[in-house]
mmCIF file of the N, C-alpha and C atoms, coordinates in Angstrom:
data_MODEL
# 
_entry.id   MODEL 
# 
loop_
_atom_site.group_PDB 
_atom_site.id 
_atom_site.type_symbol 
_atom_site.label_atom_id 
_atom_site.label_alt_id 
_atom_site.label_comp_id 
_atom_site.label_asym_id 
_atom_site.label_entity_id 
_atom_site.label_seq_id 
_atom_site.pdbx_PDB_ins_code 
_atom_site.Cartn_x 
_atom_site.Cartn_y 
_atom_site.Cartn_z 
_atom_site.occupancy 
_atom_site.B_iso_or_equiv 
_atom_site.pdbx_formal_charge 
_atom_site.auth_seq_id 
_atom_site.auth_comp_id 
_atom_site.auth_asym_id 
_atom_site.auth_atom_id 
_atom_site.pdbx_PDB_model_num 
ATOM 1   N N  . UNK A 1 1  ? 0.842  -1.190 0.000   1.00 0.00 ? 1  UNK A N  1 
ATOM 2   C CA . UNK A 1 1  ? 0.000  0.000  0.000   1.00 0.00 ? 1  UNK A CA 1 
ATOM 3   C C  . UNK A 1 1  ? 0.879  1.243  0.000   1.00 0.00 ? 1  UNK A C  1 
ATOM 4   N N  . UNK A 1 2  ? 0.173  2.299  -0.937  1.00 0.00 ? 2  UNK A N  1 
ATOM 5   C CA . UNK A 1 2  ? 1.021  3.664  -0.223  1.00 0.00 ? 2  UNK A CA 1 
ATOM 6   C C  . UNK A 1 2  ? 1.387  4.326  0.944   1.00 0.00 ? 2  UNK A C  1 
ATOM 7   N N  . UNK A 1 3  ? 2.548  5.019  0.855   1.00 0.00 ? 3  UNK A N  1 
ATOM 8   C CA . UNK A 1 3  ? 3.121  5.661  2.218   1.00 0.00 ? 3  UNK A CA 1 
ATOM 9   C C  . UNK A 1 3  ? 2.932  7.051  1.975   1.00 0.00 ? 3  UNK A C  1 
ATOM 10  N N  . UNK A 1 4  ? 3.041  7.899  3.272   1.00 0.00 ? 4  UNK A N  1 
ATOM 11  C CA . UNK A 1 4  ? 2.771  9.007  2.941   1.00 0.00 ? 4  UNK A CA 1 
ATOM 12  C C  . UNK A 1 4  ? 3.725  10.117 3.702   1.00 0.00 ? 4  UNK A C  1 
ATOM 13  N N  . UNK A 1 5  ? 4.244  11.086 3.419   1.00 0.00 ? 5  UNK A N  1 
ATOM 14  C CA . UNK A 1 5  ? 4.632  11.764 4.432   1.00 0.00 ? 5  UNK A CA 1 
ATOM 15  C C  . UNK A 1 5  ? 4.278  13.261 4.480   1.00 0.00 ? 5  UNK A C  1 
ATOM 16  N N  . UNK A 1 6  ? 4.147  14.020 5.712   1.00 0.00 ? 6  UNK A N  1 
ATOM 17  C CA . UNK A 1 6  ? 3.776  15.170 5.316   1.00 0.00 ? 6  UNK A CA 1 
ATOM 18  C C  . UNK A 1 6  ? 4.531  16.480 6.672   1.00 0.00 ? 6  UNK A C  1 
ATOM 19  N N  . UNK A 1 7  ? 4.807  16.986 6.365   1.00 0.00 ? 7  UNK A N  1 
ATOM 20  C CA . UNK A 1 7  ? 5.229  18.135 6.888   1.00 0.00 ? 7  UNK A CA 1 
ATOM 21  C C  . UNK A 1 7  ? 4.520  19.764 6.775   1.00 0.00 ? 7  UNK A C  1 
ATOM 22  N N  . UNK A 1 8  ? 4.542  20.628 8.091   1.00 0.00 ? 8  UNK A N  1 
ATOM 23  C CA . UNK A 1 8  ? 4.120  21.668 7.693   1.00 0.00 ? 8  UNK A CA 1 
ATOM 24  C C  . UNK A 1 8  ? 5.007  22.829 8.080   1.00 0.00 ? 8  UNK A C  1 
ATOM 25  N N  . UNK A 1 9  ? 4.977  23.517 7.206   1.00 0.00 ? 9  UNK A N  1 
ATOM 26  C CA . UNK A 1 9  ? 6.016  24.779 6.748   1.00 0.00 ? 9  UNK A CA 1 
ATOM 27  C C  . UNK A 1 9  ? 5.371  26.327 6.438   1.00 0.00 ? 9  UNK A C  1 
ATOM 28  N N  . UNK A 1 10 ? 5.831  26.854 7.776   1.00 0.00 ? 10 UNK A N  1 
ATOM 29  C CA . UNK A 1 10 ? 4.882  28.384 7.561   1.00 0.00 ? 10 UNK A CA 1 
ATOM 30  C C  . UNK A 1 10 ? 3.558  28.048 7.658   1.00 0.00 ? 10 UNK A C  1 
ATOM 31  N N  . UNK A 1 11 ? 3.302  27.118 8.657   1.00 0.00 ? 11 UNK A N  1 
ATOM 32  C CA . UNK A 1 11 ? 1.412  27.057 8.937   1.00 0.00 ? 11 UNK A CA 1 
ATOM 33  C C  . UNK A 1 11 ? 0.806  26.442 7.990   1.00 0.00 ? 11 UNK A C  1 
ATOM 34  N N  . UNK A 1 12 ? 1.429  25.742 6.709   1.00 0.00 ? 12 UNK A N  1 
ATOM 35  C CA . UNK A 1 12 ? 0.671  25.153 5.757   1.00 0.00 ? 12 UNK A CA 1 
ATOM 36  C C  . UNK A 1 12 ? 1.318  23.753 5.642   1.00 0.00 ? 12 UNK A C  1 
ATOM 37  N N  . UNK A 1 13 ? 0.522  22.674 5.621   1.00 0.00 ? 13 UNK A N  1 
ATOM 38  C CA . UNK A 1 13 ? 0.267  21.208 5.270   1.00 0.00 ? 13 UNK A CA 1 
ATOM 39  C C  . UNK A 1 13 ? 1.285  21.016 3.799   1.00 0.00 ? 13 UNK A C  1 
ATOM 40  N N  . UNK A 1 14 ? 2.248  20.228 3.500   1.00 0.00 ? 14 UNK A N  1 
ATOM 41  C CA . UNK A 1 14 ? 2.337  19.733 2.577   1.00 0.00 ? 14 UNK A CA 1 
ATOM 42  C C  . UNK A 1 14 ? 2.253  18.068 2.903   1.00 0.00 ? 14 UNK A C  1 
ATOM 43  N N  . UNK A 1 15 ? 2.126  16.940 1.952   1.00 0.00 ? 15 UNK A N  1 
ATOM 44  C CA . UNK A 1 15 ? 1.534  15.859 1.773   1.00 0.00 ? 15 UNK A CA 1 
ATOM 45  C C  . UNK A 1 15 ? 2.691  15.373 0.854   1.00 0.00 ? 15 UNK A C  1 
ATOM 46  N N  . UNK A 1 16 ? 2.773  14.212 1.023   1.00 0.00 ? 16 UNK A N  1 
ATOM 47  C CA . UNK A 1 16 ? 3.507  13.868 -0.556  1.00 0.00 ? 16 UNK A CA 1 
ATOM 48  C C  . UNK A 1 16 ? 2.621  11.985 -0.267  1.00 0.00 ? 16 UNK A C  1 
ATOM 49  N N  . UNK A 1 17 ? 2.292  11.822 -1.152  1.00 0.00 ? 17 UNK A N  1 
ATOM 50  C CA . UNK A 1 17 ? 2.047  9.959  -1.302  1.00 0.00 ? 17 UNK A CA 1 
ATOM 51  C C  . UNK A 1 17 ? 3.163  9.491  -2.497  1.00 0.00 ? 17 UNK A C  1 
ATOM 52  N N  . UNK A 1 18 ? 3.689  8.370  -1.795  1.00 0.00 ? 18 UNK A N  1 
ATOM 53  C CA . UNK A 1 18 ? 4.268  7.616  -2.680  1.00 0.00 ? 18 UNK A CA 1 
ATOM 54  C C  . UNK A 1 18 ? 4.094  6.632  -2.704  1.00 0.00 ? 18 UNK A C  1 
ATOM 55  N N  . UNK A 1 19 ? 3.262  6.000  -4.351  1.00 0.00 ? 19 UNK A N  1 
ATOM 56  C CA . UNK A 1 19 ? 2.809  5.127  -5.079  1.00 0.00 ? 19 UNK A CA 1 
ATOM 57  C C  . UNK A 1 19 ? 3.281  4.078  -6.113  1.00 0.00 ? 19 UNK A C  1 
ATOM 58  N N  . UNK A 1 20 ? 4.274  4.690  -6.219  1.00 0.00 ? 20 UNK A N  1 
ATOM 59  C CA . UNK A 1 20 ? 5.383  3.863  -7.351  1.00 0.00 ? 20 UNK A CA 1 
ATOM 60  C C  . UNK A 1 20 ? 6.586  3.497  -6.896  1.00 0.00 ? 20 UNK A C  1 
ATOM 61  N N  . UNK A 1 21 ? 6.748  2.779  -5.948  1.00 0.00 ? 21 UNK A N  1 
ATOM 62  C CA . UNK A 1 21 ? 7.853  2.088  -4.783  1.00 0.00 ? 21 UNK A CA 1 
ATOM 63  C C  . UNK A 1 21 ? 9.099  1.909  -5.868  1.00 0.00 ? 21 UNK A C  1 
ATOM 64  N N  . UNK A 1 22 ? 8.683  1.271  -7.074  1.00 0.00 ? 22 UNK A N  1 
ATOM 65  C CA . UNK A 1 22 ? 9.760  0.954  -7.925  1.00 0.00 ? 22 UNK A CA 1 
ATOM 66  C C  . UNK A 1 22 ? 10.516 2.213  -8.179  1.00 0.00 ? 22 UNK A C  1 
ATOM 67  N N  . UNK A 1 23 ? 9.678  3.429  -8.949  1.00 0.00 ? 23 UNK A N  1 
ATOM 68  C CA . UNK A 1 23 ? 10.204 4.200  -9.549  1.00 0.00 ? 23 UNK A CA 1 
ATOM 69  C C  . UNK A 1 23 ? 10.536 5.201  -8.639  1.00 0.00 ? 23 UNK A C  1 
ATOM 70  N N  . UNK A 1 24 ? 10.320 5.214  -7.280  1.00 0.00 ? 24 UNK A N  1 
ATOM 71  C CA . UNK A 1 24 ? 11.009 5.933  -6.124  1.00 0.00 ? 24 UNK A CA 1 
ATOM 72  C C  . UNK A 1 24 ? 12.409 5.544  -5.392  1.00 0.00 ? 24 UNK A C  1 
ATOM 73  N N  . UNK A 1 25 ? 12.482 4.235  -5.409  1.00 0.00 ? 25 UNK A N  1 
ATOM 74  C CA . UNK A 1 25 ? 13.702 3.300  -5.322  1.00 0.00 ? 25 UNK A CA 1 
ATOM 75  C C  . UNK A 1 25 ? 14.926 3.750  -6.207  1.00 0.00 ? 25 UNK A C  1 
ATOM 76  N N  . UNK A 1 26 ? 13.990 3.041  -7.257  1.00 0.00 ? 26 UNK A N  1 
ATOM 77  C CA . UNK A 1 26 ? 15.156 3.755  -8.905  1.00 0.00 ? 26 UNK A CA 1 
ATOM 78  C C  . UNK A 1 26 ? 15.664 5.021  -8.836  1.00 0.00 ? 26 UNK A C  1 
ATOM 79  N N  . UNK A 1 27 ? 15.066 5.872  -8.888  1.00 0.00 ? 27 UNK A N  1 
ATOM 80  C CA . UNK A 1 27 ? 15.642 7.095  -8.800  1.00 0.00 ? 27 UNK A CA 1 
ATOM 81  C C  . UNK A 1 27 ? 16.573 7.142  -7.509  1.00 0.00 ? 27 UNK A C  1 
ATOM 82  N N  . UNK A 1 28 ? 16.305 6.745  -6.263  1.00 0.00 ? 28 UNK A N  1 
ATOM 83  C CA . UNK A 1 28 ? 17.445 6.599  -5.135  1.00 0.00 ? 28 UNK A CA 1 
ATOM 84  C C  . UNK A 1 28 ? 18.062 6.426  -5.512  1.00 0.00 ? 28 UNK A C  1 
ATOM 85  N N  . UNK A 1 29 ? 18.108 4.864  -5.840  1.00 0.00 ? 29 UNK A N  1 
ATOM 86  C CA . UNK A 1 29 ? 19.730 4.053  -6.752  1.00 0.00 ? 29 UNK A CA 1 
ATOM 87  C C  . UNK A 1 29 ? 20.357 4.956  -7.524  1.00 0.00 ? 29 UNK A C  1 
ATOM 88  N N  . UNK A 1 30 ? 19.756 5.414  -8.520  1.00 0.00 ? 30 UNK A N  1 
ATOM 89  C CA . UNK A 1 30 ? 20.602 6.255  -9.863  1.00 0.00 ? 30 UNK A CA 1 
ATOM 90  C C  . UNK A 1 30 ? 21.124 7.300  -8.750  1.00 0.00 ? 30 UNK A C  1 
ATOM 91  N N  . UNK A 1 31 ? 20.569 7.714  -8.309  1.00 0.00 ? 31 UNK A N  1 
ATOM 92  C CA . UNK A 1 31 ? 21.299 8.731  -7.472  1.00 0.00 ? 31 UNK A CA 1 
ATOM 93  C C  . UNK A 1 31 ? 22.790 8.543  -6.302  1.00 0.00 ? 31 UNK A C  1 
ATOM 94  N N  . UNK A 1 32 ? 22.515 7.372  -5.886  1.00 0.00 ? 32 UNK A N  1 
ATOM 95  C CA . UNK A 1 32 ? 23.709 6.782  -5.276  1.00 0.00 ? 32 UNK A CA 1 
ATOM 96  C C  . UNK A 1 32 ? 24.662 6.279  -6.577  1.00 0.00 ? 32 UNK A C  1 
ATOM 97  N N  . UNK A 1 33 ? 24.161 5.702  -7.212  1.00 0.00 ? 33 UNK A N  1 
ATOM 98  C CA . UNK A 1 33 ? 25.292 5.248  -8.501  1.00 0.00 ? 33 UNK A CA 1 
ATOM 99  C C  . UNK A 1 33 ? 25.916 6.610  -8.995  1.00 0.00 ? 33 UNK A C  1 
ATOM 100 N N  . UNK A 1 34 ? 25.464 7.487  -8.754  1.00 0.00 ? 34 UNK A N  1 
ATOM 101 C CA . UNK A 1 34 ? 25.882 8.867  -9.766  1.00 0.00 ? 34 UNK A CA 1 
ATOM 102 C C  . UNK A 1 34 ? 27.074 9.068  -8.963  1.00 0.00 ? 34 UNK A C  1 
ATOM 103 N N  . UNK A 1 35 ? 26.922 9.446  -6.995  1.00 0.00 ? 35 UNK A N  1 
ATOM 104 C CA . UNK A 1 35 ? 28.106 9.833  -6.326  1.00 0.00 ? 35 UNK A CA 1 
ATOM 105 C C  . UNK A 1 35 ? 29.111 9.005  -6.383  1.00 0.00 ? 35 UNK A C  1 
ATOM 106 N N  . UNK A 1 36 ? 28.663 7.673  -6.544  1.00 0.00 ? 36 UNK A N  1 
ATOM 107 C CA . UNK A 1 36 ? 29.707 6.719  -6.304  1.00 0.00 ? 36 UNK A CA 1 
ATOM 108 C C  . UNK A 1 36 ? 30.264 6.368  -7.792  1.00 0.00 ? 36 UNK A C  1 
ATOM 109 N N  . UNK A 1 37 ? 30.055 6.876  -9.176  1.00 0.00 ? 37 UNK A N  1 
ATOM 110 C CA . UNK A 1 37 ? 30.821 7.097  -10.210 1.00 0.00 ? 37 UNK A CA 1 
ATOM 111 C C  . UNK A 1 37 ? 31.396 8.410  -10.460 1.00 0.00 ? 37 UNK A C  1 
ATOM 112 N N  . UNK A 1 38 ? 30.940 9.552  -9.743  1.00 0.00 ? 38 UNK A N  1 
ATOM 113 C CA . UNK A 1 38 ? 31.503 10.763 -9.807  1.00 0.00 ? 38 UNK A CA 1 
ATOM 114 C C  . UNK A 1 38 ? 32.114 11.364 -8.768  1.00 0.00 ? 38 UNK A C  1 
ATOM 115 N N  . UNK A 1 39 ? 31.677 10.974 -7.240  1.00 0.00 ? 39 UNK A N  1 
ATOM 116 C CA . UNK A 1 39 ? 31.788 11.633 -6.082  1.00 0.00 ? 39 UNK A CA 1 
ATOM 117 C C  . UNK A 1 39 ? 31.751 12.376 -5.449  1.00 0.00 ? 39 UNK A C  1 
ATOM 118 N N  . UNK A 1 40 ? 30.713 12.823 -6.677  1.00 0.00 ? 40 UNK A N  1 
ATOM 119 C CA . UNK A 1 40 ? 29.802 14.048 -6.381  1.00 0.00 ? 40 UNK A CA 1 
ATOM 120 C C  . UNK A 1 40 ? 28.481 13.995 -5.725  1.00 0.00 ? 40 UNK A C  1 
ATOM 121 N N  . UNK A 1 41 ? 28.417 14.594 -4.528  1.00 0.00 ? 41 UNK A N  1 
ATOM 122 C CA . UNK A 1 41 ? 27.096 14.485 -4.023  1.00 0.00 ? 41 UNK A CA 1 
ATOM 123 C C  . UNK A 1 41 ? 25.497 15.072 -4.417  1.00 0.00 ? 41 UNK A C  1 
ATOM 124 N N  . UNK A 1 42 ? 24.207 14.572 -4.996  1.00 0.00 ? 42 UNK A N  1 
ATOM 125 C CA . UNK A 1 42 ? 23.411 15.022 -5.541  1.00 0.00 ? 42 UNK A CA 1 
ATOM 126 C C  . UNK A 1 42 ? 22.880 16.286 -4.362  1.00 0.00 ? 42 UNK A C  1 
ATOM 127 N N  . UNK A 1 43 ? 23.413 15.882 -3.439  1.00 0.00 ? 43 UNK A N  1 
ATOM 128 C CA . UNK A 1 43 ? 22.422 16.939 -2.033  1.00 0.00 ? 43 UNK A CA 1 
ATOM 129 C C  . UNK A 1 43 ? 23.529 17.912 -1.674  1.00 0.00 ? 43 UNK A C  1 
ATOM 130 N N  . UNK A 1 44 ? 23.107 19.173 -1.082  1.00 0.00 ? 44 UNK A N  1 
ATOM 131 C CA . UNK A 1 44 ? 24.068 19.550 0.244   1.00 0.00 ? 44 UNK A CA 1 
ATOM 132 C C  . UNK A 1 44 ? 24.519 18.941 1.091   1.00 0.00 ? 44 UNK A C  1 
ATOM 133 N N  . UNK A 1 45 ? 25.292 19.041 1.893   1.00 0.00 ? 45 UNK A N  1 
ATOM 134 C CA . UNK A 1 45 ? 25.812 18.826 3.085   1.00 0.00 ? 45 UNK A CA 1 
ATOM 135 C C  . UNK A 1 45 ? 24.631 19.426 4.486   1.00 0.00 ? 45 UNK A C  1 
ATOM 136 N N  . UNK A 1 46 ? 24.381 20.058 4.144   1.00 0.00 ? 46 UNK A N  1 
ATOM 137 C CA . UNK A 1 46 ? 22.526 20.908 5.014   1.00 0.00 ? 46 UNK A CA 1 
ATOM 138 C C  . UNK A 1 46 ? 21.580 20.046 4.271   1.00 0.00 ? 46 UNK A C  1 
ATOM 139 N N  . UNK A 1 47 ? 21.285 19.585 3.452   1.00 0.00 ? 47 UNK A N  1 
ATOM 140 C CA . UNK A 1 47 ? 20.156 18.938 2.735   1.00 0.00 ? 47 UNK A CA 1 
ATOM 141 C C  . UNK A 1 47 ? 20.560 17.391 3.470   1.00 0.00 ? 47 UNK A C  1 
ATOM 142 N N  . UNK A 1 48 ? 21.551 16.872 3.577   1.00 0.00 ? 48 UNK A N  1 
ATOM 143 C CA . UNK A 1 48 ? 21.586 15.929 3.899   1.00 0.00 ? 48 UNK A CA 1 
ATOM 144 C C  . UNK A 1 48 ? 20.979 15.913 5.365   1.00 0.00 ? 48 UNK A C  1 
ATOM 145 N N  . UNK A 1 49 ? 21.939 16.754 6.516   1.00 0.00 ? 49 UNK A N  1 
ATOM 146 C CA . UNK A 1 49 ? 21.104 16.564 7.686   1.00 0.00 ? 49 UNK A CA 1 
ATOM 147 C C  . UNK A 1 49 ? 19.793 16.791 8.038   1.00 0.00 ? 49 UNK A C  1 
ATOM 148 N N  . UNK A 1 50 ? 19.050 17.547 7.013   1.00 0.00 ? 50 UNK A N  1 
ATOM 149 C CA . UNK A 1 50 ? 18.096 17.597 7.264   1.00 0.00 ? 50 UNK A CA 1 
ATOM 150 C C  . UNK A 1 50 ? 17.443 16.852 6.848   1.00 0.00 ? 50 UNK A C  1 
ATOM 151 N N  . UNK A 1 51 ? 17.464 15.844 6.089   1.00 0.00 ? 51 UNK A N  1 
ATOM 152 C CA . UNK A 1 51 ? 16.995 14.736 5.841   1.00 0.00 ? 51 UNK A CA 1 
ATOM 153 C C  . UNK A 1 51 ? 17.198 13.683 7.012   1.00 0.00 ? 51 UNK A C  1 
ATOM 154 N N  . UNK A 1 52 ? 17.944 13.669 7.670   1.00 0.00 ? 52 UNK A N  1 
ATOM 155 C CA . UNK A 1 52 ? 18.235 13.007 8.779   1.00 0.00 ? 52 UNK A CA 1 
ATOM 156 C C  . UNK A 1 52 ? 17.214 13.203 10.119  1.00 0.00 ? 52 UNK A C  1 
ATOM 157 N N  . UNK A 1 53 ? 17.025 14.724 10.213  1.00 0.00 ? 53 UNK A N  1 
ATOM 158 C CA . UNK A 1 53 ? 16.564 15.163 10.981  1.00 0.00 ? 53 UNK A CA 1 
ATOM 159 C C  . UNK A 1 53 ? 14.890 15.374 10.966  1.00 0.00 ? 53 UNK A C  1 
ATOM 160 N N  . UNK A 1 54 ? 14.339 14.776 9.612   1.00 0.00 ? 54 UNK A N  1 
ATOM 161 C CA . UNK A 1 54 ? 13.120 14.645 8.825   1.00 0.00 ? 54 UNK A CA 1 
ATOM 162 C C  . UNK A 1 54 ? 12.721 13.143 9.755   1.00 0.00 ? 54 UNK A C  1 
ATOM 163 N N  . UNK A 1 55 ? 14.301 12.559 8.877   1.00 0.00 ? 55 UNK A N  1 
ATOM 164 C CA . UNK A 1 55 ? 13.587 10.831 9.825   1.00 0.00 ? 55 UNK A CA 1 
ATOM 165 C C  . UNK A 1 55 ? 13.594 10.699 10.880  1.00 0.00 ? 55 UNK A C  1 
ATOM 166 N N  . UNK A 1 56 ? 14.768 11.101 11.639  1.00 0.00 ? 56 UNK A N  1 
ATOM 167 C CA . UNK A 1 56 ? 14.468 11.102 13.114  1.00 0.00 ? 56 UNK A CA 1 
ATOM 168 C C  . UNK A 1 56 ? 12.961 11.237 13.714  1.00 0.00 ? 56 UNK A C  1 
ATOM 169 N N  . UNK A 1 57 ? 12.591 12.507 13.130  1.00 0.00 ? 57 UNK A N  1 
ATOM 170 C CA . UNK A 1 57 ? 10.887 12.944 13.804  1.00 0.00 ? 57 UNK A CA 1 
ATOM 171 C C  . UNK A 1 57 ? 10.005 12.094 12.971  1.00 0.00 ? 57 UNK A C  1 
ATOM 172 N N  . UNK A 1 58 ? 10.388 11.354 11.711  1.00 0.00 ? 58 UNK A N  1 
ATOM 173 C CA . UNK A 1 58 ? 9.245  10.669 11.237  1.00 0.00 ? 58 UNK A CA 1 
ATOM 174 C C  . UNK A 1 58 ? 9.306  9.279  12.537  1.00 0.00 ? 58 UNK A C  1 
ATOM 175 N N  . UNK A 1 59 ? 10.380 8.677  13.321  1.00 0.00 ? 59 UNK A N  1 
ATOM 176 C CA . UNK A 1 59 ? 10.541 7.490  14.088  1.00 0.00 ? 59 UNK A CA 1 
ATOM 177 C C  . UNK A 1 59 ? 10.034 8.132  15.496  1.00 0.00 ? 59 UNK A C  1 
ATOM 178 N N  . UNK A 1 60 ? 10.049 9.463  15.496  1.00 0.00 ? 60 UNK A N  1 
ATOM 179 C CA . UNK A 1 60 ? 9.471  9.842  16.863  1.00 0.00 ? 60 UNK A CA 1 
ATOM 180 C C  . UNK A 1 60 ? 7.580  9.733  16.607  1.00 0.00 ? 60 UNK A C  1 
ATOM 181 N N  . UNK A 1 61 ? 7.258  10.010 15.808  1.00 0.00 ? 61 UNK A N  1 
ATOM 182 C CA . UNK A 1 61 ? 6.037  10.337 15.192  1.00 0.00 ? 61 UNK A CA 1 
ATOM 183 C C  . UNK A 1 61 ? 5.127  8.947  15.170  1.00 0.00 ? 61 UNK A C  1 
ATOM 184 N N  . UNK A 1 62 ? 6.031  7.929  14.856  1.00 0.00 ? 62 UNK A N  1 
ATOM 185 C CA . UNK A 1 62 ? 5.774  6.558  14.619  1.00 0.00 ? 62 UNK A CA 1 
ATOM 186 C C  . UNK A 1 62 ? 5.557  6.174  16.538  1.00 0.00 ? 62 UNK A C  1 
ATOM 187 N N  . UNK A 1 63 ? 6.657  6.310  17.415  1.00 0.00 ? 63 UNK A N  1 
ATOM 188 C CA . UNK A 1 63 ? 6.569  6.043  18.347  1.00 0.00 ? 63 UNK A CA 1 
ATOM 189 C C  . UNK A 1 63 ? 5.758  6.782  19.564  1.00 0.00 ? 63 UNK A C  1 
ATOM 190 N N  . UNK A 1 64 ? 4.542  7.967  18.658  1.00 0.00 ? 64 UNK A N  1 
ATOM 191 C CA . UNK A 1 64 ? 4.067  8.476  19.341  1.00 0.00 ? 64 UNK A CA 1 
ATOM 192 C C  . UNK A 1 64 ? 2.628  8.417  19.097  1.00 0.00 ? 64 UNK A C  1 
ATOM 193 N N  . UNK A 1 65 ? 2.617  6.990  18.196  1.00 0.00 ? 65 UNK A N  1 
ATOM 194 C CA . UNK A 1 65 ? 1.412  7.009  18.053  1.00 0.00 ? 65 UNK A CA 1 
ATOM 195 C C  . UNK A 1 65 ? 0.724  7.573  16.500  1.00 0.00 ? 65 UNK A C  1 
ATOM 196 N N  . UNK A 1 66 ? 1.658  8.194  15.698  1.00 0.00 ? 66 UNK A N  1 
ATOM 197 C CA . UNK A 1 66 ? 1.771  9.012  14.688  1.00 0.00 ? 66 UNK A CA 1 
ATOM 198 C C  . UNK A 1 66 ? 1.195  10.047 14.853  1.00 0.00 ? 66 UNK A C  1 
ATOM 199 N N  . UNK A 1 67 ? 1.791  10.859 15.932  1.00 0.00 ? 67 UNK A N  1 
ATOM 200 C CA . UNK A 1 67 ? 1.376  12.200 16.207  1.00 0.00 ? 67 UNK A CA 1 
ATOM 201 C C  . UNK A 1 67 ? 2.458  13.347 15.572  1.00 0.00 ? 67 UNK A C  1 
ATOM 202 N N  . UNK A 1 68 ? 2.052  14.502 15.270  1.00 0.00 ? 68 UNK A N  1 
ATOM 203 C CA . UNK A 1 68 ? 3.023  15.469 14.644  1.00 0.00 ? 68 UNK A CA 1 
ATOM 204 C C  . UNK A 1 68 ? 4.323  15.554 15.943  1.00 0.00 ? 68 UNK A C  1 
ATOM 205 N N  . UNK A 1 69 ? 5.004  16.071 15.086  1.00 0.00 ? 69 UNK A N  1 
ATOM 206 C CA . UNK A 1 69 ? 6.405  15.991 16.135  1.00 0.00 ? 69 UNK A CA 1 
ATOM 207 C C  . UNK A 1 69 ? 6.792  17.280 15.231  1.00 0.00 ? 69 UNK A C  1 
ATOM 208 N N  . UNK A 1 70 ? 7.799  18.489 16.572  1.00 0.00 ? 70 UNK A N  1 
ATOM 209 C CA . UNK A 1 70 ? 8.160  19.160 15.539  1.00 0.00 ? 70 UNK A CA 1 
ATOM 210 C C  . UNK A 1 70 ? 9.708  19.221 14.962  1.00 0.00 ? 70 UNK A C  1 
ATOM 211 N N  . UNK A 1 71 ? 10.248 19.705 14.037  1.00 0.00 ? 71 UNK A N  1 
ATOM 212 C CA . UNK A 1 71 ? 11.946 19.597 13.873  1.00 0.00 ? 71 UNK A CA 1 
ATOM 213 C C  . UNK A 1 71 ? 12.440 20.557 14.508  1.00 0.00 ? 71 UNK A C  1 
ATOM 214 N N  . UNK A 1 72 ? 13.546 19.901 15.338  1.00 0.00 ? 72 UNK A N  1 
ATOM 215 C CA . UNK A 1 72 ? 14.334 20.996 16.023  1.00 0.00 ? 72 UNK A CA 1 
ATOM 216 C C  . UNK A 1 72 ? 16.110 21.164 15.399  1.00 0.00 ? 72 UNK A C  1 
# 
């Protein structure tokens, strides 16, 4: 089934569903294959932790019952 994640930014809801597991995967992969043939990173160095810091509160969120959590 689909997953969903959503965050809100400046008081407004964004949503994202993801439906195409394959073609969300794929694009990961190509994206890791790219740094690891170039060694170039597709993200920031800030884009990265905050991606980190996305999942963290998505595992707090999970362990809270799936209640909003906010990023600190």
């Amino acid at each position: 089934s689909p997953w969903q994640v959503g965050v809100r930014v400046g008081g407004k809801y964004e949503v994202a569903t993801i439906k195409n597991f394959d073609g969300f995967y794929e694009n990961a992969m190509r994206k890791a294959l790219e740094f690891f043939r170039t060694g170039k990173s597709p993200i920031s160095p800030e884009e990265q932790l905050a991606n980190v810091l996305v999942q963290e509160a998505a595992e707090q969120s999970v362990a809270s019952g799936n209640t909003w959590v906010k990023l600190h």
